[in-house]
C-alpha positions, 0 to 999 in steps of 0.5 A: 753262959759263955763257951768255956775254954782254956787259956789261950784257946780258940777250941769250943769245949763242950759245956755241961747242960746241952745233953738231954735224955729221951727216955732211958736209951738215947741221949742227943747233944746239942752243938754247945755240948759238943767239942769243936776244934777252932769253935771258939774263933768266929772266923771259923764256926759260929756256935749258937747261943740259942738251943736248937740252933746248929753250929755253923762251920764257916771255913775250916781245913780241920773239921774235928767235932768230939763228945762224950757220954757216959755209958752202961758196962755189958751194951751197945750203942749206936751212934749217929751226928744231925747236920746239913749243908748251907746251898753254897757249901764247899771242899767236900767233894772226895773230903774222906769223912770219918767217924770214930768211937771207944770207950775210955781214953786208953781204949781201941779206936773204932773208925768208919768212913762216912760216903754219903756226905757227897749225896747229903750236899746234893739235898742242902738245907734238908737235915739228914742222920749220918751215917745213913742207911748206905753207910750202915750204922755205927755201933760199938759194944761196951765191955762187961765191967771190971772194977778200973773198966771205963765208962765214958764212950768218947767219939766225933766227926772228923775230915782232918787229911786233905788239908783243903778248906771246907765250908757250909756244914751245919751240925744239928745234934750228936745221939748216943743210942742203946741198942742192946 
């Protein structure tokens, strides 16, 4: 199956079929079930055909990694993205990396800087689960429902300030957690 995109793209949308359930409470995402700004241009990410493959970025300025899931009124989730770094890995040293969430397109963005990524360069090649236990977790609380109330959590992986190129991430999996 081919990355789907929209006319005149180089943006990777996620496609159907690359999110599993473990059991009722957490669902992973593999890369192609994952929006990636510039992954449908090889010059920038390579998204793998294969499954279990990470989606390598091979250079970017823009790092904007997004998905979505469905989630239950009255919850909450926690939140967390697989990747490592390629040993020759560049351009993320002081590269503020944040994560965010909310729940529907109108709802309040909730934002968190993610500081461990100059320690997860530091052990390329080894998977780590971001944000990580110095960072804390990230979790957002889902509304108990009202009849128009959204139930699409929307979140992602951003370094889009410094404008400085970035290379050697690999992103693994996204997970979307109950937790309550």
């Amino acid at each position: 199956m081919a990355p789907q995109k929209t006319k005149d793209s180089s943006h990777h949308e996620a496609e159907p079929g690359f999110e599993t359930k473990e059991g009722q409470d957490r669902r992973i995402i593999k890369p192609r079930g994952l929006n990636v700004i510039w992954g449908g241009d090889p010059r920038y990410w390579v998204i793998p055909k294969e499954e279990g493959k990470p989606a390598e970025l091979k250079m970017a300025c823009w790092l904007e990694v997004t998905g979505t899931v469905d989630v239950k009124p009255g919850k909450k989730y926690q939140i967390s993205f697989k990747i490592s770094f390629k040993p020759d890995a560049t351009g993320w040293d002081q590269a503020p990396v944040f994560m965010s969430a909310k729940i529907g397109k109108k709802g309040k963005t909730m934002w968190k800087r993610i500081k461990s990524i100059n320690q997860i360069i530091q052990k390329s090649g080894s998977e780590s689960v971001i944000p990580d236990e110095t960072d804390g977790q990230f979790e957002i609380n889902v509304p108990p429902t009202e009849s128009d109330q959204a139930t699409k959590l929307q979140f992602g992986l951003y370094e889009v300030w410094t404008g400085r190129w970035k290379t050697g991430l690999m992103i693994h999996d996204a997970s979307v957690q109950e937790v309550a």
